[in-house]
MARDRENLO-25025 format. One line per field, with one value per residue (C-alpha): residue in one letter; x, y, z; residue number from 1; chain. Coordinates in pm, 1 decimal, decimal comma. Example, Ala and Ser with C-alpha at 12.3 -4.5 7.8 and 13.67 -1.06 7.14 Angstrom:
<recs>
aa = a / s
u = 1230,0 / 1367,0
v = -450,0 / -106,0
w = 780,0 / 714,0
i = 1 / 2
ch = A / A
</recs>
This chain:
<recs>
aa = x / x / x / x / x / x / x / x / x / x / x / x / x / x / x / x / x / x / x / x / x / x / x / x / x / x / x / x / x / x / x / x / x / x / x / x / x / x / x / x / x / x / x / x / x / x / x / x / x / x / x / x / x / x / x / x / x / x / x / x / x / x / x / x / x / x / x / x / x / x / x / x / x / x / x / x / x / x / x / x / x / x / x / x / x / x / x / x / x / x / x / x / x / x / x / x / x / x / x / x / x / x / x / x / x / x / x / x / x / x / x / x / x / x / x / x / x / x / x / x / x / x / x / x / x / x / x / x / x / x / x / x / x / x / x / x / x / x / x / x / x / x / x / x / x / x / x / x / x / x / x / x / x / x / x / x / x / x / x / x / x / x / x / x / x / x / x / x / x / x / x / x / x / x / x / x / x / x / x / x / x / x / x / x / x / x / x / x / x / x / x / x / x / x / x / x / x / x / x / x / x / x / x / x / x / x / x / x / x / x / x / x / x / x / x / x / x / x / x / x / x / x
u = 0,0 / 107,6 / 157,2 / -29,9 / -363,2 / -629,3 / -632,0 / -914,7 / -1041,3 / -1023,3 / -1203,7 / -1557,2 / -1825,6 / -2154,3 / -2408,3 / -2589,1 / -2792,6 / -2526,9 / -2276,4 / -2548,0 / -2578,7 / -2177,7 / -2194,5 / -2494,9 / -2288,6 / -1931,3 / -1750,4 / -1626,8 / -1251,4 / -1104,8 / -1347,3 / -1712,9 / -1863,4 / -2142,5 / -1794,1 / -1656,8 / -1941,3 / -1971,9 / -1598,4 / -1618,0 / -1910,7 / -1734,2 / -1445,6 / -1648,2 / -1821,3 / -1519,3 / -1369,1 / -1662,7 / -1638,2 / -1273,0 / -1330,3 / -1602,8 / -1415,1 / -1117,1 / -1346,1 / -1508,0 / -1186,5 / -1077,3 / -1350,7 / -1341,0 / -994,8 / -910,7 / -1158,5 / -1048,6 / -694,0 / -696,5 / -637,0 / -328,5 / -85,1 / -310,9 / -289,1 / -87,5 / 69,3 / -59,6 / 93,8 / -26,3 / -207,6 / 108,6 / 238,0 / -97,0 / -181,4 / 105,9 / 2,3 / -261,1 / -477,6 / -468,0 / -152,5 / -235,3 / -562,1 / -516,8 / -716,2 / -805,3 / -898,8 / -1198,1 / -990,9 / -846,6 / -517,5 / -389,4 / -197,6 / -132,6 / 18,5 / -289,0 / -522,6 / -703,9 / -812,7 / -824,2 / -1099,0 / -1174,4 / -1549,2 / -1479,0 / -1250,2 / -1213,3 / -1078,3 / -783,8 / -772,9 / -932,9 / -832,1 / -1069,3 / -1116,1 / -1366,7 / -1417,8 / -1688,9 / -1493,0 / -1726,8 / -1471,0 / -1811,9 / -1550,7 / -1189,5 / -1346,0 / -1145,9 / -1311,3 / -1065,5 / -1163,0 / -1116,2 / -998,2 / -1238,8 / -1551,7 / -1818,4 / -1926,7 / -1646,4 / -1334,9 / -1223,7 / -1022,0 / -1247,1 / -1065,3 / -1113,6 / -1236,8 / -1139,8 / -1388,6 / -1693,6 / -1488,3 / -1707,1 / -1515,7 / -1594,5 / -1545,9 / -1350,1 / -1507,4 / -1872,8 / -1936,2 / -2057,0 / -1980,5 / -2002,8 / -1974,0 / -1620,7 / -1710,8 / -1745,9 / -2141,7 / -2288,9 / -2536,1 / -2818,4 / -2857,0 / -2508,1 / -2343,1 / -2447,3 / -2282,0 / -2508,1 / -2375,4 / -2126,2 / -1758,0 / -1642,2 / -1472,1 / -1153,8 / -1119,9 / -913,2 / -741,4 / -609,0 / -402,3 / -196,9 / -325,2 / -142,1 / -391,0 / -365,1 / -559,7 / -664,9 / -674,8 / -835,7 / -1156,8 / -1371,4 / -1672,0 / -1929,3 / -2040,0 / -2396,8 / -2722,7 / -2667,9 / -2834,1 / -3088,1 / -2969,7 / -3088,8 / -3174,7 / -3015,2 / -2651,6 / -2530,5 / -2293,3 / -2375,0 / -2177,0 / -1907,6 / -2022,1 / -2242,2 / -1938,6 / -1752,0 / -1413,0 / -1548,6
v = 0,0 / 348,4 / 611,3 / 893,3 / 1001,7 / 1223,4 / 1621,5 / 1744,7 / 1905,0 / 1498,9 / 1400,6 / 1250,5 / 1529,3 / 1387,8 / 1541,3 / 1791,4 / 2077,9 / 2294,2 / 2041,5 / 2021,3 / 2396,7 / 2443,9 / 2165,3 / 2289,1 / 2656,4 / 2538,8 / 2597,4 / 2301,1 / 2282,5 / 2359,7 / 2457,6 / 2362,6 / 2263,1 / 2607,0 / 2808,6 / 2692,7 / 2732,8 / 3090,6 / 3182,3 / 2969,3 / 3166,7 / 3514,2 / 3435,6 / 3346,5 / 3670,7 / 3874,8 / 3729,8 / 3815,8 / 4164,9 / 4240,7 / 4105,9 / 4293,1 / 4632,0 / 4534,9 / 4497,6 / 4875,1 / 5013,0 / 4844,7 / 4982,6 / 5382,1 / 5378,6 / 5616,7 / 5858,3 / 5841,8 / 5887,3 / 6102,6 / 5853,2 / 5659,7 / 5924,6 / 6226,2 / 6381,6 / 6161,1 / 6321,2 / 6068,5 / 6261,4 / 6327,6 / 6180,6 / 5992,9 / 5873,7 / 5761,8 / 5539,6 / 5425,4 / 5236,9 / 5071,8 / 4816,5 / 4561,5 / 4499,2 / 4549,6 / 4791,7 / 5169,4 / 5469,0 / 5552,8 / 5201,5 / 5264,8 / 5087,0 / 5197,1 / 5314,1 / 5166,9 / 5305,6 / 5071,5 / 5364,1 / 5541,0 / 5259,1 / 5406,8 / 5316,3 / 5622,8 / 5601,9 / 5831,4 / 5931,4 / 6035,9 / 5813,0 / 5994,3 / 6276,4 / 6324,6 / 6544,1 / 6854,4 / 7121,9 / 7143,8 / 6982,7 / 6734,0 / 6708,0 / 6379,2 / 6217,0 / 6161,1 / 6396,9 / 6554,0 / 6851,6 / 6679,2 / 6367,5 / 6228,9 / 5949,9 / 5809,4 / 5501,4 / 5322,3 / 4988,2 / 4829,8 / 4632,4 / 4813,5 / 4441,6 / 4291,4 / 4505,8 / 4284,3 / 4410,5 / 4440,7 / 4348,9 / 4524,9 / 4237,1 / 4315,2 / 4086,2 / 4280,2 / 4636,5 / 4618,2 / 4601,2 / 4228,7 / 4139,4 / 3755,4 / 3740,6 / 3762,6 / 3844,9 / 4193,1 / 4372,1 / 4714,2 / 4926,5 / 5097,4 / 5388,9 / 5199,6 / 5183,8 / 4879,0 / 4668,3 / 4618,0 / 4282,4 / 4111,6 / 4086,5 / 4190,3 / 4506,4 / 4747,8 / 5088,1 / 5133,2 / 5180,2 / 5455,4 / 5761,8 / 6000,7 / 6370,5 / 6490,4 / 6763,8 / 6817,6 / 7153,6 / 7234,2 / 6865,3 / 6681,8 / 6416,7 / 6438,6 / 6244,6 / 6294,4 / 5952,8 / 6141,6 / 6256,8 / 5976,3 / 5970,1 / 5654,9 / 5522,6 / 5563,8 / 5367,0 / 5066,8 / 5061,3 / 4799,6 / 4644,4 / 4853,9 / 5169,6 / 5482,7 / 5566,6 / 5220,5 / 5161,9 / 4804,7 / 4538,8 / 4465,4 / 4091,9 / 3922,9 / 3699,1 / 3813,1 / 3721,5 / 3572,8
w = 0,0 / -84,4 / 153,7 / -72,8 / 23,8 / -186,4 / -133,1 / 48,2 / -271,9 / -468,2 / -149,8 / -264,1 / -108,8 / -14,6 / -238,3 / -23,4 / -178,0 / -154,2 / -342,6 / -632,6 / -673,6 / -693,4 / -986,9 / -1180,8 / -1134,7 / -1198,7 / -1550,0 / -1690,4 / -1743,4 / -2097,0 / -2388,4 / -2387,3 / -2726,3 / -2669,3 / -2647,0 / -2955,1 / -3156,3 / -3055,9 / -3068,6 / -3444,2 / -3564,6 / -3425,5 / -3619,4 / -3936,5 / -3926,2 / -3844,8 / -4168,1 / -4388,3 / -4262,0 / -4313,7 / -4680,2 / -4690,4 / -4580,2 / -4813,4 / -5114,4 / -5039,0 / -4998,3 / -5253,3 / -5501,1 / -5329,2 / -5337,3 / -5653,5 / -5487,2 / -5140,4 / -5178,0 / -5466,3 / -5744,6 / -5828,6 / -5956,8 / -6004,7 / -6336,8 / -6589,9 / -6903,7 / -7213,6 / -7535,2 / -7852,0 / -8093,5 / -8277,1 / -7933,8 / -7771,4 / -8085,7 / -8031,2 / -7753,7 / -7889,3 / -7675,7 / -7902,7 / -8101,8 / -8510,6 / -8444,0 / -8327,4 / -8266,7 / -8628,5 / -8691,0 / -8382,4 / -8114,1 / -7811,3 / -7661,6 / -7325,5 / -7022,6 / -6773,8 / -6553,5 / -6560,7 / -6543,7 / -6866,2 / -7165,1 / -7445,2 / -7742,5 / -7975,1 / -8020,6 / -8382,0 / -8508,0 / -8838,2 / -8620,7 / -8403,3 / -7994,9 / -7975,9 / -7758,3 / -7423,7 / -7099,5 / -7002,7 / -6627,5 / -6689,5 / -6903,7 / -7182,3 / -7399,2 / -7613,4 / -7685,6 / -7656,7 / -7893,9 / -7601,0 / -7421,8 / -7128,3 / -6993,9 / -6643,5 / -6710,7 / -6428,8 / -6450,6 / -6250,2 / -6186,0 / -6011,2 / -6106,8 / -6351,2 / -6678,1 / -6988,1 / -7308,0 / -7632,4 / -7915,8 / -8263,3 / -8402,0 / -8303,5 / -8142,9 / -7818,3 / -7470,5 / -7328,2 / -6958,5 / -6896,5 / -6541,4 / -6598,3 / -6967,2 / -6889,4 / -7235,6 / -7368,7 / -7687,3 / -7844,5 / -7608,6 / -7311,6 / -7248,2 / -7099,5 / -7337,1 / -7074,2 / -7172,7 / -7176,5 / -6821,2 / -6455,3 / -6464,6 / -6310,4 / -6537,4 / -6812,7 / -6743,2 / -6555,0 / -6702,5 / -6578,9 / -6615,3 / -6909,4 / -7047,7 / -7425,1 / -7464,2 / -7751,9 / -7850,1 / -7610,0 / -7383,6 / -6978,8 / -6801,9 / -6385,7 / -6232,6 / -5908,0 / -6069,1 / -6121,9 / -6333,1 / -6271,7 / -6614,2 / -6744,6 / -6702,7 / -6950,5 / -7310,6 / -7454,9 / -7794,1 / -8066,5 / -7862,4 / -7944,5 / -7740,0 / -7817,7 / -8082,6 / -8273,5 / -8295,8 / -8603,4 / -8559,2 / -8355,1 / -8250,2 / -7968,0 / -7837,9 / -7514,0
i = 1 / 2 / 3 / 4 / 5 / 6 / 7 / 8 / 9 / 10 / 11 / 12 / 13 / 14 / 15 / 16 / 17 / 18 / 19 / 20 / 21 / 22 / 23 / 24 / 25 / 26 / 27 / 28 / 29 / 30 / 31 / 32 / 33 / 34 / 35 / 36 / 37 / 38 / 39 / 40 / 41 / 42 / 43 / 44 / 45 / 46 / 47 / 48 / 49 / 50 / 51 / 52 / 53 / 54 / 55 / 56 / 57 / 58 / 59 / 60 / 61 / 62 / 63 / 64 / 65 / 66 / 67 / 68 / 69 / 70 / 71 / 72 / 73 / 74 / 75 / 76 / 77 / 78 / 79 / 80 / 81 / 82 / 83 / 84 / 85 / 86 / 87 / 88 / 89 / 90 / 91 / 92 / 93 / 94 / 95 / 96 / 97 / 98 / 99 / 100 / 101 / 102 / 103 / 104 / 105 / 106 / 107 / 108 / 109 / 110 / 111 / 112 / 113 / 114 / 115 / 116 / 117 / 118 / 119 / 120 / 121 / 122 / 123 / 124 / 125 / 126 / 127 / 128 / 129 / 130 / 131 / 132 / 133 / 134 / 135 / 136 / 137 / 138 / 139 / 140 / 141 / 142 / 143 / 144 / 145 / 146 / 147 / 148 / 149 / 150 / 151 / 152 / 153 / 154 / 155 / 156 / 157 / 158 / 159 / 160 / 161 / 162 / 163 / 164 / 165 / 166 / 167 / 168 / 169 / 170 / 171 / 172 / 173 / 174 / 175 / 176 / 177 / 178 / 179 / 180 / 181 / 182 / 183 / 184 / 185 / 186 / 187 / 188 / 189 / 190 / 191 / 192 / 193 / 194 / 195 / 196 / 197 / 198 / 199 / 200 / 201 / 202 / 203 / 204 / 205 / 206 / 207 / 208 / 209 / 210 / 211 / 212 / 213 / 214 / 215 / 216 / 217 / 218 / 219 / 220 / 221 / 222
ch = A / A / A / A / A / A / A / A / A / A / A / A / A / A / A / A / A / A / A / A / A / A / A / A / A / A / A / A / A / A / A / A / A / A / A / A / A / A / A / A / A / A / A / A / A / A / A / A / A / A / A / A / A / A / A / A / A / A / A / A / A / A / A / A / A / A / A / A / A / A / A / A / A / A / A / A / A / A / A / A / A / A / A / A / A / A / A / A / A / A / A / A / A / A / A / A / A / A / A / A / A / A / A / A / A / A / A / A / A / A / A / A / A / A / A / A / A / A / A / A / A / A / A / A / A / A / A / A / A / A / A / A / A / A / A / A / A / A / A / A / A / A / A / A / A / A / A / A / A / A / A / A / A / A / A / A / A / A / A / A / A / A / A / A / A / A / A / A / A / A / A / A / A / A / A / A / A / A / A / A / A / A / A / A / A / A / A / A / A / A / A / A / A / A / A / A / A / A / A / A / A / A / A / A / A / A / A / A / A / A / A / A / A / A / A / A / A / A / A / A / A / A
</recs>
């Protein structure tokens, strides 16, 4: 026989009233199941949220912290079709320019017609025949791609797709407005754009309505 006996607290207690009150009240050791259901469902919900924030932040961003570079020097006409968005097709062929830097796509509304002197502080370049383009899918923010076969801007993500000037065909994709537009400024016809003034696109267009430019083809590149 060992010479060990039991603390007074391992001592068995007889199970007076008092004894079955402290055990109905007493917290079990470690981590009860109800505790790690709630501290599992906080967590869950904490996540959402912070993805949540990020992806608002995310999408204010160029507003809140005054764009990514401010006002962006583009050139002139000979040195912005010389970036062209799609490699074989520039601006007087109807397709757009592209400047990664500025985020911007750059489409001429006329394309028989080169930059007019002006500023446009929508975006919509009526008096530049400037339009400049933000690169992101109102959707999502995914990158629409220009399509040579039928010259309309076509979302990878979703399908949202919109004409040569950037407005949303109501019935193709789940973006809720056409793509969004920068401030610009052409003087002495060279093209600036201001990544900090942001322009929300347009209510989208049905097919066949006026403000909507048709299709080349009614194949896509999608």
């Amino acid at each position: 026989m060992g010479n060990w006996k039991l603390a007074r607290w391992q001592e068995p207690k007889t199970l007076t009233r008092d004894v079955l009150r402290e055990m109905r009240r007493g917290r079990p050791a470690g981590m009860s199941r109800r505790t790690l259901i709630r501290r599992s469902i906080g967590a869950g919900v904490g996540l959402w949220l912070l993805e949540v924030t990020g992806g608002l932040l995310g999408f204010l961003w160029p507003n809140l912290s005054r764009g990514f570079g401010g006002q962006i020097v583009l050139g002139d006409m000979a040195l912005v079709s010389g970036n062209p968005a799609v490699q074989g097709v520039t601006l007087p062929d109807g397709a757009p320019a592209y400047y990664a830097a500025a985020r911007t796509y750059v489409q001429l509304i006329d394309a028989s017609r080169g930059f007019s002197d002006g500023v446009s502080t929508d975006g919509e370049g009526l008096n530049t025949n400037v339009r400049t383009l933000y690169q992101r899918c109102p959707h999502l923010g995914c990158k629409p791609n220009f399509c040579t076969t039928n010259y309309w801007f076509e979302c990878p993500c979703h399908g949202s797709r919109y004409d040569r000037l950037g407005i949303k065909v109501r019935e193709l994709g789940p973006a809720p407005r056409s793509m969004d537009r920068f401030a610009h400024t052409v003087e002495n016809g060279v093209l600036e754009v201001d990544t900090s003034r942001i322009t929300l696109g347009p209510l989208p267009v049905a097919l066949g309505q006026p403000g909507l430019i048709p299709a080349r083809s009614p194949q896509g590149c999608i």
